[in-house]
N, C-alpha and C positions, 0 to 999 in steps of 0.2 A: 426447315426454317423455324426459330425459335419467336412464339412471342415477345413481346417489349411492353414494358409498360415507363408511365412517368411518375414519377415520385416526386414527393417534396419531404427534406429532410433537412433536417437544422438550416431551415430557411434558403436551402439549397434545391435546385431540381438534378432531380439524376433521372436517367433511362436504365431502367431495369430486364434484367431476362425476367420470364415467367418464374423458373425455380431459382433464381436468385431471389427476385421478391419474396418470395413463399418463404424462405430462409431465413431472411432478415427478419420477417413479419415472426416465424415461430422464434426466433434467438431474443427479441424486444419483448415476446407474452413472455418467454421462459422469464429474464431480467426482470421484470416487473412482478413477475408471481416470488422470486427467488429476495427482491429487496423488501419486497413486502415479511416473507416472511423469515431473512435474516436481521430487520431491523425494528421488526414489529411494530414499526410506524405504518400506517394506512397512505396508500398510493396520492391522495388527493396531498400528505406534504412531504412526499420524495418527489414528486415532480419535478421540480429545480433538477435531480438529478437525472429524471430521464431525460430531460431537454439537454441534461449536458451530454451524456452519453450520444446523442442524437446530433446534435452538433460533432462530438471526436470522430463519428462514424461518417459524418460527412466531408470534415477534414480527412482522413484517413483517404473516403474516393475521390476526393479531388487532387491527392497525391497523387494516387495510382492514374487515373484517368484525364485529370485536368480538366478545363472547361473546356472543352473544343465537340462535348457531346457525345463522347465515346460512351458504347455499353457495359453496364458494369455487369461481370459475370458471376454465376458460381462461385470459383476460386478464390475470388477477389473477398464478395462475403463470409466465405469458410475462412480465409488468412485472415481477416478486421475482427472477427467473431473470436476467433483462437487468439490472437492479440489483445482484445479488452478481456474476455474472462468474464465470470459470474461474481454478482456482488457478495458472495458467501466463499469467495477463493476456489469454489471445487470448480472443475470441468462440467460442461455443459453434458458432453456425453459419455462416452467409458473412460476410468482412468487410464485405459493403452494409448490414449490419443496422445499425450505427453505434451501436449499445446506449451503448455510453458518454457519448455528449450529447445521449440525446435524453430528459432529464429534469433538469430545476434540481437543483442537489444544495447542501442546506441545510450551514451549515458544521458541523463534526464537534467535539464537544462535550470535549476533554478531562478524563480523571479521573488523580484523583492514585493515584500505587501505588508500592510497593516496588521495587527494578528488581532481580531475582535475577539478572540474567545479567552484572550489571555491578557486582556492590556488592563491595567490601572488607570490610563489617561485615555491615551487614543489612539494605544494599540503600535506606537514608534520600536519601543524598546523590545517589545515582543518579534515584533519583524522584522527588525535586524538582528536579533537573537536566533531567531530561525534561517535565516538568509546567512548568518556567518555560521552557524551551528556552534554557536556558543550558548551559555549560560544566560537565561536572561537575567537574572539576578546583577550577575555583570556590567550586561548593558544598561541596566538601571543605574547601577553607581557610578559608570562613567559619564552618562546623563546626569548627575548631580553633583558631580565633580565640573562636569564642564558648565554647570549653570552657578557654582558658589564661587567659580573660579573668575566669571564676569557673564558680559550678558551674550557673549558668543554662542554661548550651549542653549542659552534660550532662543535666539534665534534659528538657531541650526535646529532644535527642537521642532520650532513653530513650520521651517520650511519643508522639516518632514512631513510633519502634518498635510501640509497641504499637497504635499508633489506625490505622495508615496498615497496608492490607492486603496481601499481596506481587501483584504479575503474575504468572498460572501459566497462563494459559487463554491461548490465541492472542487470543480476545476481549479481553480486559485488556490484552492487551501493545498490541492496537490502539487500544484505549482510552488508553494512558496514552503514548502519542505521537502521538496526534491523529489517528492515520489510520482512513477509514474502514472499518466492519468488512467487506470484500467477501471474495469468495473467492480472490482475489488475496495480501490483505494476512492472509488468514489461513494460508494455505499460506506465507508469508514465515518466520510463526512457528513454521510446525509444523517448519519447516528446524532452526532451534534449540533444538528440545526433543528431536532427535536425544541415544541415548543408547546 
């Protein structure tokens, strides 16, 4: 009979094996030593990012497991581990482990958002710049086309404003350029929230 323990993880509780925990616990110190020193910002403002990472990982078991209580094993942390990856792109352990193809990867579902790192006003035309994969330049002029043309563009402007939510999470920001959310593409964006 295998120990248990309980965890809490992105605001979730799980029931852990003994070497499950141990797993998880060494793959979070690897991440954190690995973001520290591919982004050479200091852990106290990557934290955004481990709290996201820490939430996909508990999305991830509540896929596998669902709330009904089930244990999560081994396997399950070896498969979410070799799925998110290290914030430096390399493999956690040897390169023979080949983590990267040895799972179908469904395509990555883009959402619309604000793009704060890229906006002139308030971030409208950047984020559907990314969200169409177009040029923002583009969506700039057609936003000013539609605002000299009458006051339709203005309004349509303003209600983006308000409806469409900005990107501030490394999450979001991989969210709203389609890439998937690993520990790679999140460490990408904790580089940018350098401050």
């Amino acid at each position: 009979m295998k120990k248990v323990l309980n965890i809490s993880l992105g605001s979730r509780s799980f029931t852990l094996e003994e070497d499950a925990y141990k797993r998880l616990s060494e793959y979070l110190e690897h991440f954190r030593t690995r973001l520290v020193a591919s982004s050479g910002v200091p852990i106290t403002q990557n934290a955004e990012v481990m709290e996201d990472l820490e939430s996909r990982i508990a999305e991830l078991f509540t896929q596998e497991v669902g709330s009904d209580g089930r244990v999560v094993g081994l396997d399950l942390v070896e498969r979410v581990t070799r799925q998110l990856g290290m914030p430096d792109g390399k493999p956690e352990t040897a390169p023979a482990d080949d983590w990267r193809n040895s799972e179908p990867k469904e395509p990555v579902r883009k959402k619309i958002y604000r793009d704060m790192e890229n906006r002139r006003i308030a971030g409208v035309c950047a984020g559907l710049a990314a969200y169409l994969d177009i040029d923002v330049v583009l969506t700039r002029v057609l936003m000013l086309v539609a605002l000299v043309a009458g006051t339709a563009g203005f309004w349509i402007y303003i209600i983006c404003w308000i409806a469409i939510p900005k990107a501030v999470t490394p999450t979001q920001k991989c969210e709203m350029n389609g890439l998937e959310v690993t520990a790679e593409n999140l460490a990408k964006f904790a580089k940018s929230n350098k401050s």
